[in-house]
N, CA, C and O atoms as a DFTB+ gen file, in Angstrom:
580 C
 N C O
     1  1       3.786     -17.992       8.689
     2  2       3.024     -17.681       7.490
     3  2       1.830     -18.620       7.353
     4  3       0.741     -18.208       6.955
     5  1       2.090     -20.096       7.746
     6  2       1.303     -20.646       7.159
     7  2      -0.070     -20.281       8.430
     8  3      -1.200     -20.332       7.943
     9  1       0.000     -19.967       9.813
    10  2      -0.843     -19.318      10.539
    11  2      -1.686     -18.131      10.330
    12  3      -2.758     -18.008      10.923
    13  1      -1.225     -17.233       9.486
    14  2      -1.904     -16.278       8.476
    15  2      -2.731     -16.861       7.664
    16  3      -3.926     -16.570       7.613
    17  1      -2.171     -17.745       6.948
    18  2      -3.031     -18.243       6.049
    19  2      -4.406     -18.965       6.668
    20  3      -5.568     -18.948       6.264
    21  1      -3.758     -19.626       7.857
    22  2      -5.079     -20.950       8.261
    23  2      -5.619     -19.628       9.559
    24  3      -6.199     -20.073      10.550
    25  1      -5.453     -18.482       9.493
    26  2      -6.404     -17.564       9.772
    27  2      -7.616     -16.948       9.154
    28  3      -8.664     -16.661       9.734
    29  1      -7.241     -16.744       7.545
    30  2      -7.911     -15.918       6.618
    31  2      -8.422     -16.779       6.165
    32  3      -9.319     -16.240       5.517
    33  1      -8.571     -18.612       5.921
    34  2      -9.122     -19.378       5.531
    35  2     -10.396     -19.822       6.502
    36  3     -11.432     -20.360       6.111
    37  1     -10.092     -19.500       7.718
    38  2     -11.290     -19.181       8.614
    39  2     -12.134     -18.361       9.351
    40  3     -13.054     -18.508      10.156
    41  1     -11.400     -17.251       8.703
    42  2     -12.026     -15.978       9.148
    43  2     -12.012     -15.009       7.333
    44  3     -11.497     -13.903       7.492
    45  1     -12.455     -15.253       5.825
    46  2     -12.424     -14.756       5.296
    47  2     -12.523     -13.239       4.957
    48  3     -12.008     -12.443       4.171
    49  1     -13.526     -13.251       6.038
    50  2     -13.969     -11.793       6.099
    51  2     -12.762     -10.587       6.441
    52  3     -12.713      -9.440       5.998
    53  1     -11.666     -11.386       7.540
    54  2     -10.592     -10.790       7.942
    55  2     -11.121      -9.557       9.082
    56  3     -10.213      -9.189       9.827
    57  1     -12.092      -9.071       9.242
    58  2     -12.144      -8.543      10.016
    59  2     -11.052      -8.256      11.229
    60  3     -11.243      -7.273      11.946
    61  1      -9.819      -9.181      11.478
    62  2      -8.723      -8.970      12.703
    63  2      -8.058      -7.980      11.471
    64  3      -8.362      -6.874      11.920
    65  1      -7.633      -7.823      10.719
    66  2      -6.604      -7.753       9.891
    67  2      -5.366      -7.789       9.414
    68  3      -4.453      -7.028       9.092
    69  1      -5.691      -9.185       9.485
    70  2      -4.688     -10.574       9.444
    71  2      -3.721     -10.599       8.216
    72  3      -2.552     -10.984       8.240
    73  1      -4.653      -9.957       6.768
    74  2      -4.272      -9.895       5.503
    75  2      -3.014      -9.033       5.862
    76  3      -1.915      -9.576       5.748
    77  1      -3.097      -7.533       6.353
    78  2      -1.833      -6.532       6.326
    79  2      -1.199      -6.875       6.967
    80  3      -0.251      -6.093       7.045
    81  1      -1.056      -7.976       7.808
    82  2       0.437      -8.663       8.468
    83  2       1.086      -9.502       7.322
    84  3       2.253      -9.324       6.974
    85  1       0.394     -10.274       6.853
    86  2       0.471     -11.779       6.122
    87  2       1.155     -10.516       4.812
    88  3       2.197     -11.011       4.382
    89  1       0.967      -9.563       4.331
    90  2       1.206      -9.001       2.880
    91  2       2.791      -8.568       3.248
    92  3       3.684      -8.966       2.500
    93  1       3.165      -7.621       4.596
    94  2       3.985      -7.522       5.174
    95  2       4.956      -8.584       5.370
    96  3       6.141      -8.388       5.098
    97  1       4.424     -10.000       5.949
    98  2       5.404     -10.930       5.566
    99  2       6.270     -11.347       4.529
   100  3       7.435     -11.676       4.307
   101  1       4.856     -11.136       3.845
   102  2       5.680     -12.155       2.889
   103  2       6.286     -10.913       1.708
   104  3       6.594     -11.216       0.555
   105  1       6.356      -9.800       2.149
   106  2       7.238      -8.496       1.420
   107  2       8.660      -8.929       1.851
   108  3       9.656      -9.212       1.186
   109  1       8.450      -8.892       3.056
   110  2      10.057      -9.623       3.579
   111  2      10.799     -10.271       3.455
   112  3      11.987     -10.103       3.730
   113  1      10.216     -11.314       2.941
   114  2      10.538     -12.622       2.114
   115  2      10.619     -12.590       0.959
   116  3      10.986     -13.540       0.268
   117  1      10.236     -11.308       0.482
   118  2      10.539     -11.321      -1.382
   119  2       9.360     -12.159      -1.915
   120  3       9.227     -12.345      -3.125
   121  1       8.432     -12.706      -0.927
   122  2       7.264     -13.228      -2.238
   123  2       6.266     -12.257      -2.668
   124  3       5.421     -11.796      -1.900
   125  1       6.357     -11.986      -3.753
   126  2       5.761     -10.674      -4.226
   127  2       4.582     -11.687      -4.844
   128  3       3.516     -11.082      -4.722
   129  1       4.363     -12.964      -5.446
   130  2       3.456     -13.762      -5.633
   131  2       2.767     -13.916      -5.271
   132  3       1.674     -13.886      -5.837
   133  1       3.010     -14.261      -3.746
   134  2       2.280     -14.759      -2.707
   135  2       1.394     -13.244      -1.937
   136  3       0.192     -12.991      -1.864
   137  1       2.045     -12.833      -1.681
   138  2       1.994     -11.371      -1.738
   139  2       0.259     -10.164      -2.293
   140  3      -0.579      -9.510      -1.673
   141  1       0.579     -10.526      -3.923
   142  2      -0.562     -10.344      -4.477
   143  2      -1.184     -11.032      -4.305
   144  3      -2.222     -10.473      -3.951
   145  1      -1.361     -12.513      -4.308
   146  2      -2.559     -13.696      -4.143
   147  2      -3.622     -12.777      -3.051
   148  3      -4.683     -12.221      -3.333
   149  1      -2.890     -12.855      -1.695
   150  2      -4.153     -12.299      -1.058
   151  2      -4.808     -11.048      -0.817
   152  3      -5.783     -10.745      -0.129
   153  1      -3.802     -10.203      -1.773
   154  2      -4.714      -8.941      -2.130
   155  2      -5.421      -8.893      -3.398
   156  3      -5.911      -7.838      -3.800
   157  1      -5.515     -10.190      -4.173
   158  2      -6.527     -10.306      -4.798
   159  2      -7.467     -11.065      -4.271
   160  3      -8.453     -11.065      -5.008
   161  1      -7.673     -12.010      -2.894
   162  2      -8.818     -11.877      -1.890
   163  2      -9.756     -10.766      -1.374
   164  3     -10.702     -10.805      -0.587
   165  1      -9.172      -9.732      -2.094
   166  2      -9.742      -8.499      -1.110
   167  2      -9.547      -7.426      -1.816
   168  3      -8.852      -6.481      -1.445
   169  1     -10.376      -7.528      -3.287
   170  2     -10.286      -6.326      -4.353
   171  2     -10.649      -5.133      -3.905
   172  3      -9.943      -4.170      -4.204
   173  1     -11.844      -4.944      -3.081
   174  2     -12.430      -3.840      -2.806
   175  2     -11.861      -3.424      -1.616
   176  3     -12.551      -2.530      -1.126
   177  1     -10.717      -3.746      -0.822
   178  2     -10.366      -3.396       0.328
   179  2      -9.478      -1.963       0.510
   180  3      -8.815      -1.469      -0.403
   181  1      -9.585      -1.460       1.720
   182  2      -9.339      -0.186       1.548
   183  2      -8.152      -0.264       2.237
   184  3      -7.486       0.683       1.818
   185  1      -7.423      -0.955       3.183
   186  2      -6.476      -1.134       3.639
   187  2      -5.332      -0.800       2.851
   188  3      -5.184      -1.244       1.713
   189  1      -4.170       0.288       3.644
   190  2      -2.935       0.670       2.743
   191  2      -2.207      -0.598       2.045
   192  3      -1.734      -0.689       0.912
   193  1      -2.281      -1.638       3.196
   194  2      -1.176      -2.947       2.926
   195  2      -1.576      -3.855       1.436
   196  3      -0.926      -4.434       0.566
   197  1      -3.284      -3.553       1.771
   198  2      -3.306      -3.973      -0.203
   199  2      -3.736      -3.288      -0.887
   200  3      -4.201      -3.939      -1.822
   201  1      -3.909      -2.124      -1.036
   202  2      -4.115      -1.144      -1.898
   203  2      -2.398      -1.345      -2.431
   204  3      -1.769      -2.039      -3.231
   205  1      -2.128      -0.226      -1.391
   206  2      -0.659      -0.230      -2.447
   207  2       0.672      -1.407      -2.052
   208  3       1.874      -1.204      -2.224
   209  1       0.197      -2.322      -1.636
   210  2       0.562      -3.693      -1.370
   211  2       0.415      -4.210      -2.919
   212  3       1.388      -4.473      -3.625
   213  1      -0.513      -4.282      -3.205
   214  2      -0.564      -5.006      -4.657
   215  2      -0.090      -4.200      -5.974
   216  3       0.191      -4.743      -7.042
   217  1      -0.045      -2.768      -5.710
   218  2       0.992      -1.929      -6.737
   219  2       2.060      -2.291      -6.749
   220  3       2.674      -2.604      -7.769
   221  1       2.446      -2.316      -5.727
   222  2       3.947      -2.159      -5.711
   223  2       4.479      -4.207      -5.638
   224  3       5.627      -4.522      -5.952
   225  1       3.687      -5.037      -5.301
   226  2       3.812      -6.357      -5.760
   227  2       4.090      -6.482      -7.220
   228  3       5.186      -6.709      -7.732
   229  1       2.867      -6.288      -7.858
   230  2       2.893      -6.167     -10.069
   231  2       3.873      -5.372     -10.115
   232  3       4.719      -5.978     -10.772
   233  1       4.423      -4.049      -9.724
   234  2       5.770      -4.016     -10.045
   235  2       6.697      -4.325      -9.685
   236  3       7.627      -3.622     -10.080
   237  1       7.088      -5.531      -8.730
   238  2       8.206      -6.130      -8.322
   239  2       7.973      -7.292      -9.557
   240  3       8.923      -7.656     -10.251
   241  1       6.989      -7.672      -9.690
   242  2       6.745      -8.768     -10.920
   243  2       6.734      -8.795     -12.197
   244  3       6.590      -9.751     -12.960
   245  1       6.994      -7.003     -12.530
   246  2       7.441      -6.822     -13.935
   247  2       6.216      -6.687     -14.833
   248  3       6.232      -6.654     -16.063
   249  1       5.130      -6.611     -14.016
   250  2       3.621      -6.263     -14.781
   251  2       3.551      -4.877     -14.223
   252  3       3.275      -4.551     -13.069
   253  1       3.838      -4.150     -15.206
   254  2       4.333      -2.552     -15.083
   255  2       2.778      -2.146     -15.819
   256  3       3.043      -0.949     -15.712
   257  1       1.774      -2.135     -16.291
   258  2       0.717      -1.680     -16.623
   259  2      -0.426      -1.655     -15.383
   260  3      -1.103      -0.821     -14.781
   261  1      -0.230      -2.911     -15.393
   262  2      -1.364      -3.535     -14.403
   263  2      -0.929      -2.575     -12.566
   264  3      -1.807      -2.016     -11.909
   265  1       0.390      -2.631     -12.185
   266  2       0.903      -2.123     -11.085
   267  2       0.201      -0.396     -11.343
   268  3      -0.455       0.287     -10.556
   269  1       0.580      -0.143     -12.513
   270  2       0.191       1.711     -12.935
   271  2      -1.038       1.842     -12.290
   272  3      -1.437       2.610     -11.414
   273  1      -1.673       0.715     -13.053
   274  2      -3.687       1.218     -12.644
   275  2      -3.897       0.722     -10.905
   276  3      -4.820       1.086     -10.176
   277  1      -2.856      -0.115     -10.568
   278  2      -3.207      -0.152      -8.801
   279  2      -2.879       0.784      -8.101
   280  3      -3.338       0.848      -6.960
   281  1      -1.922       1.854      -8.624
   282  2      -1.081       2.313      -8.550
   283  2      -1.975       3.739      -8.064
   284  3      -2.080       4.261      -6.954
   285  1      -2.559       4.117      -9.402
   286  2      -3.405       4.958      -9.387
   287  2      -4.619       4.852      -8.546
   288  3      -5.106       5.718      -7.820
   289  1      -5.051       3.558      -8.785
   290  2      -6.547       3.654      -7.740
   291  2      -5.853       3.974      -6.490
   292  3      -6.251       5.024      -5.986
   293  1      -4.632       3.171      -5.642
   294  2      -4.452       3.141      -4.407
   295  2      -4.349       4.934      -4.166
   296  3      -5.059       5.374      -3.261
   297  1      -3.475       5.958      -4.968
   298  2      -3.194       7.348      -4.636
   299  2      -4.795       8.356      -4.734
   300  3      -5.005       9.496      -4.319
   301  1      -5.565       7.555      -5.328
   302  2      -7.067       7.945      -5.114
   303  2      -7.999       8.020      -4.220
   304  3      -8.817       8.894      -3.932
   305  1      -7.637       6.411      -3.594
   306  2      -8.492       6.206      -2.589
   307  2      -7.906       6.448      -1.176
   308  3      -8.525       6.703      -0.143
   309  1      -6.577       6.313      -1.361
   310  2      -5.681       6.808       0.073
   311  2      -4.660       7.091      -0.663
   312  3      -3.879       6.296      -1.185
   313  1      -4.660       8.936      -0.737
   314  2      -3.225      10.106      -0.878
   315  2      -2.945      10.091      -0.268
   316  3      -1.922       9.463      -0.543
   317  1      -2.838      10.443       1.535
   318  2      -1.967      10.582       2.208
   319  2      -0.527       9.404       2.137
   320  3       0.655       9.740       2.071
   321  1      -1.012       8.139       2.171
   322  2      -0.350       7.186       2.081
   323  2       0.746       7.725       1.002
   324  3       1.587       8.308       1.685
   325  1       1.073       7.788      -0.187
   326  2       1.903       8.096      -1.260
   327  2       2.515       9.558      -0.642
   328  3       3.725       9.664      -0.442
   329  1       1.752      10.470      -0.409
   330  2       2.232      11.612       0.174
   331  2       3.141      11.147       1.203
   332  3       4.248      11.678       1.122
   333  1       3.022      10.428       2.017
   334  2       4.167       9.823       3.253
   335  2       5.031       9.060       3.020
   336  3       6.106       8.887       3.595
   337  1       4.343       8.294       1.674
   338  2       6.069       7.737       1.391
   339  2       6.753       8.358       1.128
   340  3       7.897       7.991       1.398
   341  1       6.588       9.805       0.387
   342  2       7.555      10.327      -0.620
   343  2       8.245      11.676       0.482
   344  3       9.167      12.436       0.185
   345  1       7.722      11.655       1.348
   346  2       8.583      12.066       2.996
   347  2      10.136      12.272       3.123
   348  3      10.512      11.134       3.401
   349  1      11.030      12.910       3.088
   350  2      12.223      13.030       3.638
   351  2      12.219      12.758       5.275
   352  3      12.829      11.861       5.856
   353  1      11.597      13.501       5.705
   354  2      11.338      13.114       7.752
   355  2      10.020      13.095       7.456
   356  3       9.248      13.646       6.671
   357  1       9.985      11.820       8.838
   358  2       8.363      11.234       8.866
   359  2       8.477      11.658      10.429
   360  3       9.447      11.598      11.185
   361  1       7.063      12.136      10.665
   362  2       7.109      12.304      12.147
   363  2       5.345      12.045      12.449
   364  3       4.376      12.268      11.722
   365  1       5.439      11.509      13.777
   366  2       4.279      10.587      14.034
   367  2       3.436      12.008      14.373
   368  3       3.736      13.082      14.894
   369  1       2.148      11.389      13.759
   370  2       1.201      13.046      13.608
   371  2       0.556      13.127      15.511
   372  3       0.288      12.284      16.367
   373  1       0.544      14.622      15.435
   374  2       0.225      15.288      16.932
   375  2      -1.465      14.293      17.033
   376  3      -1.724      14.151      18.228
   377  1      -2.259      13.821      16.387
   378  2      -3.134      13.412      16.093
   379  2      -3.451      12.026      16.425
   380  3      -4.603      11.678      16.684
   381  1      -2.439      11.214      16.423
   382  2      -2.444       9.633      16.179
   383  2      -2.396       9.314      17.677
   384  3      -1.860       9.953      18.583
   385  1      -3.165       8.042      17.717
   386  2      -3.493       8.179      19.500
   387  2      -3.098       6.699      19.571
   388  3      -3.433       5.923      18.676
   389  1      -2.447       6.343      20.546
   390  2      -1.887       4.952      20.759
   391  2      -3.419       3.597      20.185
   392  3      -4.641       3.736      20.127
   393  1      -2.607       2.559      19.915
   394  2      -3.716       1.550      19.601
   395  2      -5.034       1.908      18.721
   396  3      -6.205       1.554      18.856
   397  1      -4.343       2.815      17.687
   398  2      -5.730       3.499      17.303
   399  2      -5.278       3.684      16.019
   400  3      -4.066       3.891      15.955
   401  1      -6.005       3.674      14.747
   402  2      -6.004       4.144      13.446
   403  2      -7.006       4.480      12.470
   404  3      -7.698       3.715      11.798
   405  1      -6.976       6.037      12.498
   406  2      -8.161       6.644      11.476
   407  2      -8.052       6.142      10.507
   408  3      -6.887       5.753      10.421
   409  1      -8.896       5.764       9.205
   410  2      -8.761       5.352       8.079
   411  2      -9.296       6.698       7.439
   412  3     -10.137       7.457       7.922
   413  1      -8.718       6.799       6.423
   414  2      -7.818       7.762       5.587
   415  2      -6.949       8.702       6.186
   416  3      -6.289       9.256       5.307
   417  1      -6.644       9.158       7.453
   418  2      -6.242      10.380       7.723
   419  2      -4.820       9.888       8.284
   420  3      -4.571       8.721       8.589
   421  1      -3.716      11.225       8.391
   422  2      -2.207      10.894       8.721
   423  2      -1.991       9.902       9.093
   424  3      -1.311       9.096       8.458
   425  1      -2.621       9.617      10.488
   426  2      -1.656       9.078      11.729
   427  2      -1.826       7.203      10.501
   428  3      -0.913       6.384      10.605
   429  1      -2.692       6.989       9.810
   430  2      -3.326       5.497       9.145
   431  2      -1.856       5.654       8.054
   432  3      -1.148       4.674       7.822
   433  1      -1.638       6.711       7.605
   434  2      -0.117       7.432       6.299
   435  2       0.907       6.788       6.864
   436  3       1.602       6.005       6.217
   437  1       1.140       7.097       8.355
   438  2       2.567       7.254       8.854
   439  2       2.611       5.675       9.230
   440  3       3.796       5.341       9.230
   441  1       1.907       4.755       9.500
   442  2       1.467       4.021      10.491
   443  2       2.086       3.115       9.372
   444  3       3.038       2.368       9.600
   445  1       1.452       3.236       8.087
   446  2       1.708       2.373       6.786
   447  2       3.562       2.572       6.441
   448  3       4.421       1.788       6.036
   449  1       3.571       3.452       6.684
   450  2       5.016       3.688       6.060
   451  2       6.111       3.501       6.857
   452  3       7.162       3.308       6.245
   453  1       6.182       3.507       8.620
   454  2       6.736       3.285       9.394
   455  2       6.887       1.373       9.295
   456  3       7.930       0.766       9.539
   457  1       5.468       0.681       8.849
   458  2       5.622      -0.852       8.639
   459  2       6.113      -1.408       7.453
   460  3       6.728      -2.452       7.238
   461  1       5.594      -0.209       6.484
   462  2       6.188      -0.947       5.130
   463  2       6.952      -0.123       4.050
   464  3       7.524      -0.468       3.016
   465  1       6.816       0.749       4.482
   466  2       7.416       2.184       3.717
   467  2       9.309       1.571       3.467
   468  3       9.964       2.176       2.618
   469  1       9.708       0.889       3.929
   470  2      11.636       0.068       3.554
   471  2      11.167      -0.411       2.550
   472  3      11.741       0.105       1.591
   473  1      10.148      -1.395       2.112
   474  2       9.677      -1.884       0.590
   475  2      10.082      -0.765      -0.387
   476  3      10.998      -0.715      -1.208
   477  1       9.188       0.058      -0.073
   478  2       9.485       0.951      -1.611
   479  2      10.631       1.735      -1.010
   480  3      11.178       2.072      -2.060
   481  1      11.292       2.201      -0.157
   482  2      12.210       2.855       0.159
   483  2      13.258       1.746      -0.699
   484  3      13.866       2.129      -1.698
   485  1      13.346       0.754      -0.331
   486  2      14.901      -0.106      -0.806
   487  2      14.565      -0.033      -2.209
   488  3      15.220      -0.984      -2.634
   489  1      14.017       0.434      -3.145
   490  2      13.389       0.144      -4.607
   491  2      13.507       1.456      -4.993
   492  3      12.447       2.081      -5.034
   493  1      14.700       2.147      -5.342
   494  2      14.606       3.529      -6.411
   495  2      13.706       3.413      -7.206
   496  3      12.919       4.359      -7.217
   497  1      13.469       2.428      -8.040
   498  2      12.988       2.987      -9.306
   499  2      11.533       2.568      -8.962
   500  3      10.512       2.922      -9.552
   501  1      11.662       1.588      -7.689
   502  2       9.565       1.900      -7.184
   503  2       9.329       3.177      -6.506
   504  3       8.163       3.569      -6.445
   505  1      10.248       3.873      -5.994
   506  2       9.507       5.166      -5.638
   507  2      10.144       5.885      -6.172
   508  3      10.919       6.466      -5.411
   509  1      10.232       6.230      -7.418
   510  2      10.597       6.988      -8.204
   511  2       9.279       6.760      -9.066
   512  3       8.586       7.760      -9.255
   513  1       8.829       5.458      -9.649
   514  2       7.894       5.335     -10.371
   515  2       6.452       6.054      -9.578
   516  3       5.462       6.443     -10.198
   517  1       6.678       6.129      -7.601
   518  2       5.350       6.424      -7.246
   519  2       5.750       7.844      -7.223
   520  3       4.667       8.391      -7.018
   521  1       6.553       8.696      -7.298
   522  2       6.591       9.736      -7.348
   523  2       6.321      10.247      -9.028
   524  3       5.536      11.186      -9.167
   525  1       6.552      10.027      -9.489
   526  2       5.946      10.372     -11.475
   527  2       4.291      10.248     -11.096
   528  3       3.387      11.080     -11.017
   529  1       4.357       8.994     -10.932
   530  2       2.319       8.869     -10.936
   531  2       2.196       9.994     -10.049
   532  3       1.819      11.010     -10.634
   533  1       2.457      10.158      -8.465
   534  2       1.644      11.096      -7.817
   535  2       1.547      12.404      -8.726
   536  3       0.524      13.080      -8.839
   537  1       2.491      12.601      -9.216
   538  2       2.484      14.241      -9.632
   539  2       1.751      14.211     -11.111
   540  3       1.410      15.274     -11.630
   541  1       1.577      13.238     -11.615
   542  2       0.434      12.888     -12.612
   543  2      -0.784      13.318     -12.459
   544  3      -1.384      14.288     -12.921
   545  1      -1.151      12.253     -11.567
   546  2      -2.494      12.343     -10.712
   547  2      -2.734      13.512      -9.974
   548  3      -3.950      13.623      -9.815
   549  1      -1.885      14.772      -9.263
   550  2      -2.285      16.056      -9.413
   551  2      -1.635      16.683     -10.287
   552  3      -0.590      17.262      -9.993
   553  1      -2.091      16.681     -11.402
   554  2      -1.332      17.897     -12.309
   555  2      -3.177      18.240     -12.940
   556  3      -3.884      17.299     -13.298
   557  1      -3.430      18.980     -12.951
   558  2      -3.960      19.575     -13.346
   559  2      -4.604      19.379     -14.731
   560  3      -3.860      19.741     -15.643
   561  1      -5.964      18.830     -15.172
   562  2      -6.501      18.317     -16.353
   563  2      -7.121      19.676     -17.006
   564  3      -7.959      20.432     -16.515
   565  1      -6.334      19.771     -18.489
   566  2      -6.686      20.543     -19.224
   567  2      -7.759      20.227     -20.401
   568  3      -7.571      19.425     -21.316
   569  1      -9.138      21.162     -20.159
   570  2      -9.817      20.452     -21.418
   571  2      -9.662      21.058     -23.060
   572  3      -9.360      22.239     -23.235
   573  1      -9.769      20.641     -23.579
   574  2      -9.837      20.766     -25.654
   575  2     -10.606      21.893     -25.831
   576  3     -11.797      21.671     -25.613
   577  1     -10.221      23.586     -26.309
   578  2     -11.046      24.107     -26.506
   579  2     -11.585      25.198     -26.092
   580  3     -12.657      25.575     -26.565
């Protein structure tokens, strides 16, 4: 861990992407603290591991508002991801090509959930909570009138 760290302290930019190992770690370890810290290094990042790395952190931490709105941006900016967690059989897409990952598309879904997808899998009531939001977030907005 602490090699993650004295990675991203010299390579901020992260460009290797050092952060979605290091978030992965320390999921393993139950530091959900530590966890968020460095996906709040990297607000604007599009990466599954802190997008919904840091949702599902604030709700291991009992900040159930704050997790909602990460919650939501992450199923915005990457659906497939939430769509693959909520998977009965996951199967690696005809698409996904060794050493390789599209960003936004399946094979980047499966890729996330095959590494971290046991997080919210061991957590009923976290993927139960991401299954309510998804079907939120498509239900259909009715206007006044």
């Amino acid at each position: 861990l602490g090699l993650f760290q004295e990675l991203l302290s010299l390579n901020p930019n992260d460009n290797q992407g050092v952060r979605a190992i290091a978030v992965h770690a320390l999921f393993k370890l139950g530091r959900f603290e530590d966890a968020l810290e460095i996906t709040k290094q990297y607000p604007d990042d599009a990466m599954p591991e802190t997008l919904y790395g840091r949702a599902l952190a604030l709700f291991k931490l009992g900040q159930r508002q704050k997790a909602s709105v990460a919650l939501r941006e992450a199923i915005e900016y990457i659906p497939l991801v939430a769509k693959e967690l909520l998977k009965v059989k996951h199967r690696l897409p005809e698409t996904a090509m060794p050493d390789a990952v599209t960003v936004g598309r399946v094979d980047e879904a499966y890729y996330y959930w095959e590494h971290c997808g046991q997080f919210w899998e061991e957590d009923t009531e976290a993927l139960e909570w991401l299954r309510k939001t998804v079907r939120q977030a498509t239900m259909p907005r009715r206007g006044i009138g």
